[in-house]
N, C-alpha and C positions, 0 to 999 in steps of 0.2 A: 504494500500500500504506500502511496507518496502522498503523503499531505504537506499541505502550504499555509505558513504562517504570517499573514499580511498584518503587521502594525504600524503606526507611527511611534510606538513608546518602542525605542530599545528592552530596558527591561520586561518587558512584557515579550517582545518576539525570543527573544535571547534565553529567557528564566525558560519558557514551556517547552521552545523547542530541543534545550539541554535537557530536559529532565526526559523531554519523550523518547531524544537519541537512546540514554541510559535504560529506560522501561521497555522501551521496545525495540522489535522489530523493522520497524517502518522507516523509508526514506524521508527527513522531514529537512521542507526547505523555508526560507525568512525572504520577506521582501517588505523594504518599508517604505514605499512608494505604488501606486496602479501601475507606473510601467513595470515594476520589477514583478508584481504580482500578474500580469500578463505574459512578461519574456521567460519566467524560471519555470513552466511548465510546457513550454516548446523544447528546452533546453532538455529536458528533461524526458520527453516526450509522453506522460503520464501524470495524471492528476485525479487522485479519487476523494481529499478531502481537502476546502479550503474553508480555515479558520480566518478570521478577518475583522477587524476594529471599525467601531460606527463611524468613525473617521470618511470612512472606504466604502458607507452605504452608497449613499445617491455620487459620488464624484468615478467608483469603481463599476457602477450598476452594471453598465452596458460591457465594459474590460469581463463582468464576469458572463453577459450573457454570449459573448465568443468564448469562453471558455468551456463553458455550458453545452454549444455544438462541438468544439474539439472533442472533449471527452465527455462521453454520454455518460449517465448515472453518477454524476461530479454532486457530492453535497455540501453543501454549505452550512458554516456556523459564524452567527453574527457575538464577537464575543465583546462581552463587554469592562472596559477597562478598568472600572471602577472597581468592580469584583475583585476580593483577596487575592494573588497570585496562588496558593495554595489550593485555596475551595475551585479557581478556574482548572486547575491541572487537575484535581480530583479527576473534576466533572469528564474534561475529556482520557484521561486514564479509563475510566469508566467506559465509556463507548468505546475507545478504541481497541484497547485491552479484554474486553469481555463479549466482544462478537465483530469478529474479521468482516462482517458483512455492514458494520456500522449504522445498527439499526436503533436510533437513540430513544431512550425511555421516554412514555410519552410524558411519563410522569413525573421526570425531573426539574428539580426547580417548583417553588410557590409561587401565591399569586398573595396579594394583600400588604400588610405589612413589610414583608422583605422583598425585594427582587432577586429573581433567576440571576445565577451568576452569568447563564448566557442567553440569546437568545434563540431558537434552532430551528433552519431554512430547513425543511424536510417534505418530500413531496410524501412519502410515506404516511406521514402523521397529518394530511390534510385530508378534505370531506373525501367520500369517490365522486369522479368524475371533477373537472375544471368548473371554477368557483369564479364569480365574477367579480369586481370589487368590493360591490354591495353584499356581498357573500350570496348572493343569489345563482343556480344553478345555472350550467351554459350546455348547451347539445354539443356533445364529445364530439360530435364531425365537424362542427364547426371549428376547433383547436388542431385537427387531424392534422400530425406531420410537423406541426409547429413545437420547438425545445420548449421544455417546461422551463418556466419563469415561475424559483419557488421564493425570490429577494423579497426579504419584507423588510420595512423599514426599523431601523432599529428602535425597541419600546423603551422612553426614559423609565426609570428603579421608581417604581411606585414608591409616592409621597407618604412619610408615615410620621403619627405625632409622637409615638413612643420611641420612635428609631429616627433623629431627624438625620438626612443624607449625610452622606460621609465621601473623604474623596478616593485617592488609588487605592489607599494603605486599607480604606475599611473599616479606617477609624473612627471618622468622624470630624476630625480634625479638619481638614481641608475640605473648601465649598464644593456645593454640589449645582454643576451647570444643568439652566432648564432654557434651550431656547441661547438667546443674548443674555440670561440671566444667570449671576452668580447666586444659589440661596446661604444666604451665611447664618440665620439661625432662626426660630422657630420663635416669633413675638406673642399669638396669640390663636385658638382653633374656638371653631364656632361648631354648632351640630350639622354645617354641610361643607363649610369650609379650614383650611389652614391657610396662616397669614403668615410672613416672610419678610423678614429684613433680606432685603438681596440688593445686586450689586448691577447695576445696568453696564454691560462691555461695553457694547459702540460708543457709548458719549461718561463713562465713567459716571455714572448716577446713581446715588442710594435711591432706591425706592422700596415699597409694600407691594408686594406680590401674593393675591391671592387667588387659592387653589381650590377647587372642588374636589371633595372629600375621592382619592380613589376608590371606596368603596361606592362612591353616589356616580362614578363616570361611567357607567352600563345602565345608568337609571334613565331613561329618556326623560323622565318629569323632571329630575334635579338637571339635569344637563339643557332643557327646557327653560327652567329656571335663571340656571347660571347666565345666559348668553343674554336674554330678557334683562336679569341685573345689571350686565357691564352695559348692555345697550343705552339703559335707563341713565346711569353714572354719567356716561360719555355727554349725555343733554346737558351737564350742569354746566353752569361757568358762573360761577360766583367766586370773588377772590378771598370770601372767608374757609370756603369747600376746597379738601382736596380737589387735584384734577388729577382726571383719568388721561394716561398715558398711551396705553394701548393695552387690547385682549387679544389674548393668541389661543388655538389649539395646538399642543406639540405631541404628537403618538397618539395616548388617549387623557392625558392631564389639558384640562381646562383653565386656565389662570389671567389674571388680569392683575395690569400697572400701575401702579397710582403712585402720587405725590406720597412722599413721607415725611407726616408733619413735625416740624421739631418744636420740641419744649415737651411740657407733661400734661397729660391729663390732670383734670380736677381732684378725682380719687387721689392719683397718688401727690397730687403737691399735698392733699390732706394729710396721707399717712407720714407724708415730710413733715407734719408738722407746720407748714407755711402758712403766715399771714399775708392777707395783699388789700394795699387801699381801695375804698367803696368805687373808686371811680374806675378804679381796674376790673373789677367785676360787673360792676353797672356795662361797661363799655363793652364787657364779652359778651353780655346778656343782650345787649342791643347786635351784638353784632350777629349771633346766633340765630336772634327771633329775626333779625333782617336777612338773611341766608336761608332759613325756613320758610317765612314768606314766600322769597323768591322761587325756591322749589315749588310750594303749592299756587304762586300766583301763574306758572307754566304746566300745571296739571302733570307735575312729577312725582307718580308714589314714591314714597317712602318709608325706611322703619320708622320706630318711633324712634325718640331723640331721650338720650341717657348721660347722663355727668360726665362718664368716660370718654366720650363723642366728644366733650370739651376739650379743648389745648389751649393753655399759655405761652406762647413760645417766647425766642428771647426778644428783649424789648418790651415785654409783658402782652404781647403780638395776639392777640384773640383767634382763633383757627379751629374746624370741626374737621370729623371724616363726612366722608358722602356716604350717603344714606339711601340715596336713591335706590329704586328696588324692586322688583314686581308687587302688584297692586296690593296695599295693605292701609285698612283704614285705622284708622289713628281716632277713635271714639271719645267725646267729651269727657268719657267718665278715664280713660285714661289717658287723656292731653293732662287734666286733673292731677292724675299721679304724677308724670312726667316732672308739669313745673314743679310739685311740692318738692320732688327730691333734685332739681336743681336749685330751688332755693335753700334749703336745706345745706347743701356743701359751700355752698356761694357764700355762707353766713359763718357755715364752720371754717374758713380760710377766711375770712376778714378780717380787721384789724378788730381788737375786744370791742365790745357793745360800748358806744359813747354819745357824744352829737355828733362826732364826727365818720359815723354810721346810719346817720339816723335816715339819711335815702334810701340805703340798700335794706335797712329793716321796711320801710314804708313799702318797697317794690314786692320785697319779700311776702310780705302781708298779703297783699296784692294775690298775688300767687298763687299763696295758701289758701285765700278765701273763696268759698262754696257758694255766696252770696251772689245777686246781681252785678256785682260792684268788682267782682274776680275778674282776673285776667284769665279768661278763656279760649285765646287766640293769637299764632305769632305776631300779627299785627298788634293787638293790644299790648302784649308783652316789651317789644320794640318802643312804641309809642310811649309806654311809663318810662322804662328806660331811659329816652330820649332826653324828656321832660325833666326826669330826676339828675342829671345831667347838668341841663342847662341850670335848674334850680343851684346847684352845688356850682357851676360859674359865676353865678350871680350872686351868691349869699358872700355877706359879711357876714361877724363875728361880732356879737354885739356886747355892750360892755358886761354883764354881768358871765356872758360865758368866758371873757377874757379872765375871770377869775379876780376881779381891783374890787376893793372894799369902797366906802364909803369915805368922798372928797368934800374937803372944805370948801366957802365960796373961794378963797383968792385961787386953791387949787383950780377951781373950776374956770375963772378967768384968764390961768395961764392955759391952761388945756386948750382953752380955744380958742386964744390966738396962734398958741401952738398948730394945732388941727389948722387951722386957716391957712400959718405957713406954710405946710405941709402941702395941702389941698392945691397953693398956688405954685406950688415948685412941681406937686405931680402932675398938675393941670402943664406944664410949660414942658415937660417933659414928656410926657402922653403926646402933645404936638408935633417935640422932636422926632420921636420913635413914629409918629401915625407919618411924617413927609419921609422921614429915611425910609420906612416899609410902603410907602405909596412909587415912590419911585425909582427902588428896586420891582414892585410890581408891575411898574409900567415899563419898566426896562427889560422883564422879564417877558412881559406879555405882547409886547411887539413885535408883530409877524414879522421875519424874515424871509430872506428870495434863496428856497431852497427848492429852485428846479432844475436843477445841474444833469448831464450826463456824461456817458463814461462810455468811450467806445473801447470795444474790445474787439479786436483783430479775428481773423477767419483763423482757421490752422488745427490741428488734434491738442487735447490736453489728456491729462490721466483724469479720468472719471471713478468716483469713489476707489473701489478696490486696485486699481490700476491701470484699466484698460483704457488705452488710445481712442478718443473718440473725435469724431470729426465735429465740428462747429462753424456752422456759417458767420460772418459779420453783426454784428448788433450792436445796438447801444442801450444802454442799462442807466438806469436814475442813480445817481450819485448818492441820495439820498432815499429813506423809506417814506413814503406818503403821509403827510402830517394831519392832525385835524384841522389846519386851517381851510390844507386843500382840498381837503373831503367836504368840508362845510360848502365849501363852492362848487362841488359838485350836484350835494343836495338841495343847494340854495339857486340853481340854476333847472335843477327838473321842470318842466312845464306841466303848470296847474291842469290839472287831468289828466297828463299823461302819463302817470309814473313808470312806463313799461317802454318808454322810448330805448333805454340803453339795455335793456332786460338780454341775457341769453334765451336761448331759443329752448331750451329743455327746463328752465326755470321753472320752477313748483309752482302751481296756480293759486298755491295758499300765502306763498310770498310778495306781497302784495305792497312792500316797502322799501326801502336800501337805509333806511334810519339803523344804528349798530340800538342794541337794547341801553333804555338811561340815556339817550343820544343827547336830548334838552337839558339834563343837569351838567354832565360832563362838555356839553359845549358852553354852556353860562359859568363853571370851574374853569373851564383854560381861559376864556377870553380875559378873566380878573388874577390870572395865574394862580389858582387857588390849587384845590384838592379834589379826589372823587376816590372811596372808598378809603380816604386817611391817606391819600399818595401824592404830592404833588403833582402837576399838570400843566403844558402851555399851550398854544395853538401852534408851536414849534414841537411838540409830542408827536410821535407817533399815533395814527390811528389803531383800534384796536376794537375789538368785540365786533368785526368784520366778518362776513361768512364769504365762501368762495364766490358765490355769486354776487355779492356787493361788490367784491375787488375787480371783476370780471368789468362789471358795470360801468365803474370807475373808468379802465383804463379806455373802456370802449368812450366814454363822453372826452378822452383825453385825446383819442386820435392814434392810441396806443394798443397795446398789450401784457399779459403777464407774461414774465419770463417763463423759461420751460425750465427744467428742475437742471439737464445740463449746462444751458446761460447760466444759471445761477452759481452754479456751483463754479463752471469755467472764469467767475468775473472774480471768484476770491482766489481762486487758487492757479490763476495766471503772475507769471510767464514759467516756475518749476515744479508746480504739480506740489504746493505748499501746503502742509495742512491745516494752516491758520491763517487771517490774513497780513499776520506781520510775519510769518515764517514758521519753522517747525518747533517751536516750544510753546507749551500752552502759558499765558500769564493773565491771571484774574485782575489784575489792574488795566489791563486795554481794553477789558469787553463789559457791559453791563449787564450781569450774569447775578441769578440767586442766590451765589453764596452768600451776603449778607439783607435778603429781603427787608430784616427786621434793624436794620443797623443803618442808616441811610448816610451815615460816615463813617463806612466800613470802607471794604477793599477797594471797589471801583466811586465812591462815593456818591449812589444811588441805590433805591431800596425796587422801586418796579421799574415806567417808565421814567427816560428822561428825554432830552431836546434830543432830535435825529441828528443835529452837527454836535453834540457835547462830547462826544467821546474820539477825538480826531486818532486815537491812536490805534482803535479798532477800525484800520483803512488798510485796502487789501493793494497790492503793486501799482495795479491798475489806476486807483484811486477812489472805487468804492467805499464807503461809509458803514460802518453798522452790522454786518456781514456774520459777525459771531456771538451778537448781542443785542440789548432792545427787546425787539419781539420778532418772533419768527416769522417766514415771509411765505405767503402763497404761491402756488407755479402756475402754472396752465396743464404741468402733467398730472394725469390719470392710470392710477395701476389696480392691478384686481386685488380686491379687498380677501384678507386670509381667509376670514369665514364663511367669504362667501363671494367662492373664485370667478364667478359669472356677472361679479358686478366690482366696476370701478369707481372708486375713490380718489378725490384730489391730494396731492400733494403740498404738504409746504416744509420751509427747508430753515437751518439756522439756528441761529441758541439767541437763548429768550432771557428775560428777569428772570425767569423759574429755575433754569438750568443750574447745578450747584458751581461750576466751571464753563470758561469757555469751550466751545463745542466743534470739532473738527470738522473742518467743511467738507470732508466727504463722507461724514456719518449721517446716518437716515437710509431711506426718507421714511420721512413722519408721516403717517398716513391718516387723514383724518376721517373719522367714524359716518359720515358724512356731508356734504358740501354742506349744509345749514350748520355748519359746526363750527362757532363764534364762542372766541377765548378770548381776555384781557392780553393776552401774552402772543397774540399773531394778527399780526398786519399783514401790509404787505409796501412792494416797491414793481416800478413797470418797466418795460423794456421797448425796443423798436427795431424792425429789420429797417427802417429807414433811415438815414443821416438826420441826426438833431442837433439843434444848437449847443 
């Protein structure tokens, strides 16, 4: 018998194929490459078993269906590298060694909790007769003559909460890859899911990854369920809610992406022992019931809402999970419970009971009470909040709570002349401070001429992974689209027509090109104000854009979206760079999430900032912005994983959100659908024409 041991890991081809030389019989040959795994069995001229690493599934596929007509009755074993090197050699000692005919137990290896050390291509061990993909039966004459194709794709090691992955050694120690994903340890399981601190490859990204239970992914109702959930998550865009990243199926593990929120939960700042001032909590609690809101004002079920669901993050930064979910109502009598036990923790993390709690006890009250007069809905909730807020901006301190006894008259005649000096030196300085902050606001708020372009020459560049691709001439905006220019977009539609710049596939429920909050957030930048506690200018990037509002844009511009190659060719021109000042990444040129909550942290910006503020995120070219800001849409279209018969836009680039700048040939980001409007993507346009 001649068997072939195809790995990429030396130790792995090297450990099994010594020990097999030692135990057996058999010619055993190493290749650690598909050409060597193709050339060493002509050499040889016989081949009856080839062992092989998931490496070598789909890149080897076709190497092994010539193989497959070479030599007839050739079987294959997909082994998997992760497995002990020990428990692997059993396994195959076992077959090899105990029937020369290599007829492998059907029964080796589990299912659940642990994974099969291997996984085994056997036509023996499949239905009778030719099985379709669907596992549905196919007429044997149909297949007549044609080599059996027994390649199946390699199954990732079923997820377990008692066993979490482990890597070569088996230990556990080293992460276990799923997909682009590193999982580095087990945060939390629910009764269909497990959730995952893991590691994003492509763009180096912590995120939550979660899984469907392997025992629920043969369930058609939970796997029903799951795909339903991630769909539901994907609608949110609120920038108190995590955001969904992306859902993938890999083998038969179902799992979804998401934001990993930093800071603590409510629970555990409690079991910390942490106090935190009224206005910090008041201000979560508004931010919450305004996030919830938002989910039911767009007819998004979701779970209920639970203390743990709360985050602190740094900066005292208010943040939930997304909740969103298949349909589940949320009943008066348990909105009821909800708020009492967020008020409850809200009071136990306060500062001790005083006056200077006495809003967060009144809101609390609120909460608790069963009366007319209760807060029964996130809107009311939001609104006390709000209210108790502004109250606590407003309030003085009046003399008896300053704690001063009882003043004579001369006392009281000096006091207020006192108080008068006071009053006229605060009054003269409130002045100063109201013209220095009026006219850095207007210095701030004053549109600039940011309609620059950027040509980029015709010729091949390296496209993501490395290949040469051709690229016509274009010219690319130097800059990403601002809200000033968007406003004049919308501010130029004619009355009745809103469908003039419309795409032709456009949704007939889409009836607008307004981003959601368009009228607060344009009346924030024109005063250079704020919108969700961020600052904002009319020199800001646009944002909460959907595919087909960018589309719309560029059409009333006389333009276009870039294709996901311009895009990628305008940063990483003229040496295939993978940043756009070069090949080292540095969180000071790009404005990137690492410090969301820190707004004089690394890049010194917390979300958006002006599209010219950051000149150091400038790609050879001269492009702007390219690894930071907000991510940018394309004009390409690729098929969606879930659902390979329909395509999805593309958009490309590192956002606020991103924890580091982001390689320009990492992605593409594929989003869950064209109505899919984030805080964190704009966009920028392009031209096959010469522009000024």
């Amino acid at each position: 018998m001649v068997i072939l041991i195809a790995s990429d890991k030396t130790r792995v081809r090297r450990g099994l194929a010594d020990r097999l030389r030692e135990t057996t019989p058999h010619r055993v040959l190493v290749a650690a490459s598909v050409a060597e795994m193709e050339a060493l069995p002509d050499r040889e001229g016989a081949l009856d078993l080839l062992v092989f690493s998931p490496v070598f599934s789909e890149s080897g596929k076709e190497a092994r269906a010539r193989l497959r007509v070479r030599f007839p009755g050739l079987r294959t074993v997909v082994l998997d590298d992760r497995t002990p090197l020990e428990q692997s050699l059993a396994m195959l000692m076992q077959w090899v060694g105990a029937d020369p005919d290599l007829d492998p137990d059907p029964d080796a290896g589990t299912r659940g909790n642990e994974a099969p050390a291997t996984a085994v291509e056997d036509t023996a061990s499949a239905p009778d007769g030719p099985v379709a993909e669907d596992g549905s039966g196919l007429d044997p004459e149909e297949t007549a003559g044609a080599p059996a194709e027994t390649d199946m794709d390699p199954e990732p090691p079923a997820l377990s909460e008692k066993d979490p992955p482990g890597g070569e050694d088996g230990g556990g120690s080293a992460p276990f890859s799923l997909g682009d994903y590193e999982l580095q340890e087990l945060m939390e399981s629910t009764g269909t899911t497990l959730i995952y601190r893991a590691l994003q490859l492509s763009v180096r990204r912590t995120v939550a990854l979660e899984c469907l239970r392997p025992e629920l992914c043969a369930d058609p109702v939970a796997v029903k369920n799951f795909r339903r959930m991630a769909r539901a998550r994907a609608l949110v865009s609120h920038p108190v809610i995590a955001a969904v990243y992306e859902a993938r199926e890999t083998g038969d593990i179902l799992f979804c992406a998401y934001e990993l929120i930093p800071g603590k939960s409510l629970p555990a700042l409690a079991a910390e022992g942490r106090h935190f001032p009224q206005q910090v909590l008041l201000s979560l609690l508004r931010a919450a019931a305004e996030a919830m809101d938002w989910i039911e004002d767009h007819g998004i079920p979701h779970l209920p809402v639970r203390p743990e669901h709360l985050f602190l993050g740094p900066g005292h930064t208010p943040r939930m999970r997304n909740l969103a979910s298949c349909p589940e109502d949320e009943s008066p009598a348990f909105m009821t419970e909800t708020l009492t036990r967020l008020a409850s923790v809200c009071q136990r993390i306060s500062e001790p009971r005083s006056a200077r709690t006495r809003e967060l006890a009144h809101v609390a009250g609120l909460m608790r009470s069963p009366g007319p007069h209760g807060i029964r809905t996130w809107k009311a909730l939001a609104r006390e909040a709000r209210n108790a807020l502004h109250r606590l901006a407003d309030a003085h301190t009046d003399h008896a709570a300053a704690g001063f006894g009882p003043i004579t008259p001369v006392e009281r005649r000096w006091l207020r002349r006192f108080l008068g000096w006071t009053a006229a030196a605060a009054a003269l300085l409130a002045g100063m401070a109201w013209g220095v902050m009026e006219w850095r606001r207007s210095s701030r708020a004053k549109v600039r001429n940011l309609d620059g372009w950027v040509r980029i020459p015709a010729g091949p560049f390296l496209f993501r992974d490395g290949k040469p691709v051709d690229v016509a001439e274009f010219w690319i905006g130097r800059y990403e689209v601002t809200l000033a220019q968007y406003a004049g977009f919308l501010e130029s539609l004619p009355q009745g027509v809103p469908a003039r710049y419309d795409h032709a596939d456009q949704p007939a429920g889409k009836t607008s090109h307004e981003p959601p909050d368009w009228s607060r957030i344009l009346k924030e930048a024109r005063r250079a104000g704020s919108w969700q506690g961020h600052p904002l200018t009319l020199n800001s990037p646009v944002f909460n854009v959907d595919w087909w509002d960018a589309w719309a844009y560029a059409q009333w511009r006389g333009v276009r979206l870039p294709t996901e190659q311009e895009w990628e060719k305008a940063g990483r021109e003229p040496d295939g760079r993978a940043w756009p000042w070069g090949n080292e990444p540095d969180p000071k040129r790009a404005n990137t999430g690492g410090n969301t909550a820190a707004p004089a942290g690394v890049d010194g910006h917390a979300w958006w900032c002006d599209v010219d503020a950051m000149p150091q995120d400038r790609s050879a070219s001269g492009v702007v912005g390219l690894a930071g800001n907000v991510a940018e849409w394309t004009s390409t279209f690729l098929p969606d994983p879930d659902l390979p018969d329909v395509e999805m836009p593309v958009y490309r680039g590192g956002d606020f959100h991103q924890t580091s700048p982001v390689p320009l040939n990492a992605g593409p980001w594929l989003a869950r659908m064209p109505l899919h409007a984030k805080p964190f993507i704009g966009f920028r346009t392009a031209s096959s024409k010469e522009m000024p």
